[in-house]
C-alpha positions in Angstrom: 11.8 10.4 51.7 15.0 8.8 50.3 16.5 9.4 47.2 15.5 5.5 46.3 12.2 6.6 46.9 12.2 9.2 44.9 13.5 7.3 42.1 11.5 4.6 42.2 8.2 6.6 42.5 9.8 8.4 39.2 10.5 5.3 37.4 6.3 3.5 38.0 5.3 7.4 37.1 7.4 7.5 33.6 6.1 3.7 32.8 2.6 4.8 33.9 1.8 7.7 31.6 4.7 8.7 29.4 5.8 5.7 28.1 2.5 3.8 27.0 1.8 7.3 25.2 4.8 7.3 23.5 3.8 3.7 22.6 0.7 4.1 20.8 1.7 7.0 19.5 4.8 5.3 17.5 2.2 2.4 16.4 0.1 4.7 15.3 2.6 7.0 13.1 3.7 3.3 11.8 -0.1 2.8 10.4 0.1 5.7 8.9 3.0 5.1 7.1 1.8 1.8 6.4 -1.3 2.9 4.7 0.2 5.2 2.2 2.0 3.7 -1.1 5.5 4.5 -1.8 7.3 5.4 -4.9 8.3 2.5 -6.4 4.6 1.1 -5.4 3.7 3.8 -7.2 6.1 3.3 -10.6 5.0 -0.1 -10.4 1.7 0.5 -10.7 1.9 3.2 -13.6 3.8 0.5 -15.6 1.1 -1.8 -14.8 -1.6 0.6 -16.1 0.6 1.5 -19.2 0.8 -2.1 -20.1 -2.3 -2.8 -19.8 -3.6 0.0 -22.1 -0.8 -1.5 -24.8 -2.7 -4.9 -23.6 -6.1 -3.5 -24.9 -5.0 -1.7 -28.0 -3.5 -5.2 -29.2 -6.3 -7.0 -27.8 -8.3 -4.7 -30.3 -6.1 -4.8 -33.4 -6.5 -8.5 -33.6 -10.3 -8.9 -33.4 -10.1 -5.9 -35.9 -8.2 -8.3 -38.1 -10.0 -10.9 -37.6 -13.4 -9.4 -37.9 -12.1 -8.6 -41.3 -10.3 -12.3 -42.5 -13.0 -14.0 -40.6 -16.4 -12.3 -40.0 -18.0 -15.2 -38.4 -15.3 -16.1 -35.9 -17.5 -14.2 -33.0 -19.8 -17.0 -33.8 -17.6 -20.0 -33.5 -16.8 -19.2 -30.0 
């Protein structure tokens, strides 16, 4: 066999096996990393829940004031 040979039989055996492998297996790592949230994701979404619990305790103050200037406002609605 030549040396052309050799490295053509090299070359169909590398894109055969090793490099379709190393395909999938970089998609795969990308999926992962894809899946997981990162940290500003993360800070985001703590801000998100903090407001919303400042959200609710407003939300409650006012029908507490209104449930005391207007009982019957419950009613109207």
């Amino acid at each position: 066999m030549a040396l052309g040979e050799l490295i053509t039989i090299a070359v169909i055996v590398f894109i055969a096996i090793p490099a379709p492998l190393f395909i999938v297996l970089h998609f795969i790592t990308k999926w992962k990393q894809a899946r997981e949230i990162s940290g500003g994701d993360e800070r985001m979404l703590e801000d998100l829940w903090q407001l919303s619990q400042r959200l609710e305790e407003r939300m409650e103050s006012l029908e507490t004031i209104l449930d005391s200037e207007i009982p019957e406002w419950r009613k109207k609605l």
